[in-house]
N, C-alpha and C positions, 0 to 999 in steps of 0.2 A: 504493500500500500504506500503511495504517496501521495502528500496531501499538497495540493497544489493554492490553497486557500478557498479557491470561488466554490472548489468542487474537489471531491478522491477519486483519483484512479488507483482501481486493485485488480492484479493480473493476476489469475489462477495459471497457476502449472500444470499440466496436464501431468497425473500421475503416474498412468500409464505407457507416456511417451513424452519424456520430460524435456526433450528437445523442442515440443508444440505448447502453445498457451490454450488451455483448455478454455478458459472465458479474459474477458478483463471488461469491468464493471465502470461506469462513472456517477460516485454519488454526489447529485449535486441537490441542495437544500431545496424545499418548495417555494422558501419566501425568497426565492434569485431566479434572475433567469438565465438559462441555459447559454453557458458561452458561447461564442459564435467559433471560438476556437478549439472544440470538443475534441481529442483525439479520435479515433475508431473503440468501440464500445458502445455496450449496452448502457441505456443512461436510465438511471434510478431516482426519483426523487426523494429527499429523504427530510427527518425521519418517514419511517414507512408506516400507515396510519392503519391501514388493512390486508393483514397478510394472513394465505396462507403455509402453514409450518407442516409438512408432513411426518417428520417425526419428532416422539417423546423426547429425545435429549434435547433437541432445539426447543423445543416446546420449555424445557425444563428451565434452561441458560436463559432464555426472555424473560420468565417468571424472575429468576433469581437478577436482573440486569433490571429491571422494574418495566420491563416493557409489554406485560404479556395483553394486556386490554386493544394493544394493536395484531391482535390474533383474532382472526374471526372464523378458522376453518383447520382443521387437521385431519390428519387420515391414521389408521391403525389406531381409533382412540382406546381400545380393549387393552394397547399396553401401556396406556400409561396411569401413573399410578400419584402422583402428585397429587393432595387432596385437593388443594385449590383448584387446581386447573380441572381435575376430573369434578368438580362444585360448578364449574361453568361450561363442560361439555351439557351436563346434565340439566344444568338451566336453561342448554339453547344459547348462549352468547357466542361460546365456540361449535361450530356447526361441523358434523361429523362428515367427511367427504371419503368415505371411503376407507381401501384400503391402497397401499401407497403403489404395490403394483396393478392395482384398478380403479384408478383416483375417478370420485363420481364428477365428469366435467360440466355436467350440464348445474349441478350444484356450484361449485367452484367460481362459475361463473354468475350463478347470480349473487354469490356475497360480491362482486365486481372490486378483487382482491387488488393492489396497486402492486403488487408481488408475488411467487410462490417460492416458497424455500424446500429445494425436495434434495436426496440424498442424489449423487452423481452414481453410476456406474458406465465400467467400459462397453463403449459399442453404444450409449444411448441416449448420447446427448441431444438429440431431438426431441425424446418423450414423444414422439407420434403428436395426438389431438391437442394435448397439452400445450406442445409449441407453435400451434397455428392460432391459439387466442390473442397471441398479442403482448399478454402479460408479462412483466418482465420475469423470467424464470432462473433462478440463481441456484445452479447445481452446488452440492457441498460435499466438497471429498474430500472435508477431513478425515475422516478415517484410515485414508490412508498414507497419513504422512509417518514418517519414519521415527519420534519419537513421541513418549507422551504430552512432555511442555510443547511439542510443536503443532501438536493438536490442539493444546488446552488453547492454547495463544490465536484459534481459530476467533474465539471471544472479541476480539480485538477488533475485529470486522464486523461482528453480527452485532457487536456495540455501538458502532458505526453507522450501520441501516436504520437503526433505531433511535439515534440521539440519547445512546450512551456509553458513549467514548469514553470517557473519563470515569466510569462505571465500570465497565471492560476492563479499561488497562489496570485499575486498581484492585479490583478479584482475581488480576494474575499476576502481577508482581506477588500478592500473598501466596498464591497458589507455588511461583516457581519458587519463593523460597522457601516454604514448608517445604517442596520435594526434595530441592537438593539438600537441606539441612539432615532430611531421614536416611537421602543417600549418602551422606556423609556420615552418617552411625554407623554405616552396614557396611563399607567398603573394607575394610580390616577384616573382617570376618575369616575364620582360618578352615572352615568348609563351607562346600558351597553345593547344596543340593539338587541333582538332579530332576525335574520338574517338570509332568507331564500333563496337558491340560486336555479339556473337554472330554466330549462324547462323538460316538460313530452316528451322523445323521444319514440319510437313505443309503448310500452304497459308499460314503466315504469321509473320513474322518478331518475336520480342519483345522490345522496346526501351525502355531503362529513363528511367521519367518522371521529372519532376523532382525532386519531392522522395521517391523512392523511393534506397533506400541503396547502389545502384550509381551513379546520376544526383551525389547526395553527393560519393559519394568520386572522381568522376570532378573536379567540382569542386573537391574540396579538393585532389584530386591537382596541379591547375595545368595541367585541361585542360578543354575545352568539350561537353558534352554537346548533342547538337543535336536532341535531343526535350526539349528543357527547355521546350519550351511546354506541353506536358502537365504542368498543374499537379495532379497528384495520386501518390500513393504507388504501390510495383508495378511491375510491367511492362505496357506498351500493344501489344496486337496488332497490328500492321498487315501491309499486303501487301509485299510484296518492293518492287515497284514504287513505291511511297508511301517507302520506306526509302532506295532509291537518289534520287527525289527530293529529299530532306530531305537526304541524310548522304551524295553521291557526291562532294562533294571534301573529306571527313573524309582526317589527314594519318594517324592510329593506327588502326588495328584490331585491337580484343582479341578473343577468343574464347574458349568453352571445348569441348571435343570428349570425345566416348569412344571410342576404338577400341585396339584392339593397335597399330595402328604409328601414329607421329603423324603428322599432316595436314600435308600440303603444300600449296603453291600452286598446282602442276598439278592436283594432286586436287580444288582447289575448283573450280577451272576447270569439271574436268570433272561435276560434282556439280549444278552450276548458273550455264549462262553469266551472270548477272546479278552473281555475284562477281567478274568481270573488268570492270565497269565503273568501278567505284572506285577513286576514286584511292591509296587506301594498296594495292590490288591490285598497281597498276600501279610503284608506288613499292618494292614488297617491303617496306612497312610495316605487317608483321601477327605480332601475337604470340598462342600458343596455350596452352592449358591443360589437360593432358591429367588431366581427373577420375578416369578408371578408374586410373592412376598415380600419384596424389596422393592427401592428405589437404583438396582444396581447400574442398570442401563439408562439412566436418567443421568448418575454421577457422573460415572467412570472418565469420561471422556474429557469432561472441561476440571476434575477434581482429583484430577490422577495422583495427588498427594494423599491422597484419603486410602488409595488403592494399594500403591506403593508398602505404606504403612503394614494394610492389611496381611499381603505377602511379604514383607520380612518377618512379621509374627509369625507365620506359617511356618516360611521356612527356617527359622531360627528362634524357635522358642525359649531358648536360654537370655533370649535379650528381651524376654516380656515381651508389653505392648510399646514398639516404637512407636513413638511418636503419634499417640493415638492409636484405638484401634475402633474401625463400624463396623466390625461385625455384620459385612456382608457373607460371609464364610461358614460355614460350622461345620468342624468333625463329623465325618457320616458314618454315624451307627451299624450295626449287625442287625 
């Protein structure tokens, strides 16, 4: 981002061909008028009065940035979990549009949003109908920037659209010096646990690369991520098989789960004998995350200090709770 005074240009990098600019945006205020010297760019007036936010973390960052009453529509409202904001899906202020890969357009368009903030993926930067309204449509691929602070620091921009910069920048100055201060507890540390995340979804398990912001904080946590030869951002698909492979005498196993009752270790058992070969299986070293009872996908992303914290507890429990613990995590039972 640079801020030119009349108006910001913010160039997005294209993350999956980082040689191209995926977008570049120009925010320029409603009470101005539009320079006559504009670069090339989508022109945004801002703050943004009527937007809609297709998912819960953004949703979440606006609440906590004091911006969220300029939300008038989201999509996937089932996951989010913020009481305020799920108090005004429910009142109707925030108007349910769907889900984010079948956003309802002919709704969308009548809250006659001045923006849409939806998640980027590769191959789809048209959105199809979505991109022929007109609206200015503002892809977000943070997700997959290469560390945690360089996602949280996404904030910085979405503070921006909104007319609160100075709100933004000051929720991550705290944010990066909580993190590096916790990283700074941990880095000494004289083991460093081998660390195996998630679950096998339909035919293939996803495991976070190296420089991708769980791979990161696995790292900065004071433990060893054993896909780190995948040298790229995201998560890597592989086969269950290829997983136990690589990551069968990892000493942690995180995971996250959705159900009514939490998951157990017989339950994995039973779900798929390939989670009993592992060694934290076998150890009863496996902690879970239950998302439909948590706020954990809401945080994670712009509070990666909070996260951090959580996994150095994990994986080193002889140092207590660093630096805080939320207790997004718990021990998973027999």
């Amino acid at each position: 981002m640079v801020d030119y005074g009349d108006f910001v240009k913010a160039d997005f990098r294209n993350p999956w061909d980082t040689t191209k600019t995926l977008q570049t945006f120009l925010l320029v205020p409603h009470d101005s008028e539009i320079p006559a010297d504009l670069p090339k760019g989508t022109v945004v007036r801002t703050p943004l009065r009527r937007s809609v936010v297709y998912t819960s973390l953004h949703n979440s960052l606006l609440e906590e940035l004091g911006a969220s009453e300029a939300v008038v529509g989201a999509c996937d409202t089932k996951y989010i979990r913020k009481p305020s904001i799920r108090k005004r899906i429910e009142a109707g202020t925030i108007a349910d549009c769907g889900t984010s890969m079948a956003p309802n357009l002919e709704k969308i368009l009548q809250l006659n949003p001045d923006a849409i903030l939806l998640s980027a993926f590769e191959n789809s930067n048209d959105h199809n109908k979505v991109a022929q309204t007109g609206i200015p449509i503002i892809d977000c691929p943070d997700y997959m920037e290469s560390s945690p602070l360089a996602r949280a620091e996404w904030m910085k921009f979405f503070g921006r659209l909104y007319g609160k910069g100075n709100v933004a920048d000051s929720i991550f100055e705290a944010t990066e010096k909580a993190y590096l201060e916790t990283k700074a507890l941990i880095k000494d540390v004289k083991s460093r646990p081998v660390v195996l995340t998630d679950l096998i979804y339909g035919q293939s398990w996803g495991v976070p690369a190296a420089n991708s912001t769980t791979g990161v904080l696995i790292e900065d946590a004071g433990g060893v991520n054993p896909f780190n030869t995948f040298k790229t951002s995201g998560s890597v698909q592989l086969s269950p098989e290829e997983v136990l492979f690589t990551a069968k005498d990892a000493d942690v196993w995180i995971l996250k789960y959705s159900q009514d009752l939490p998951v157990t270790i017989s339950q994995l058992a039973k779900d798929n004998p390939i989670y009993s070969k592992f060694k934290a299986y076998s150890d009863g070293n496996i902690y879970g995350c239950d998302t439909q009872g948590s706020t954990y996908f809401e945080d994670a992303a712009f509070h990666p200090h909070w996260i951090l914290a959580e996994y150095a507890a994990m994986f080193h429990p002889e140092l207590g709770e660093v630096a805080g613990n939320h207790h997004y995590y718990k021990k998973i039972k027999q």
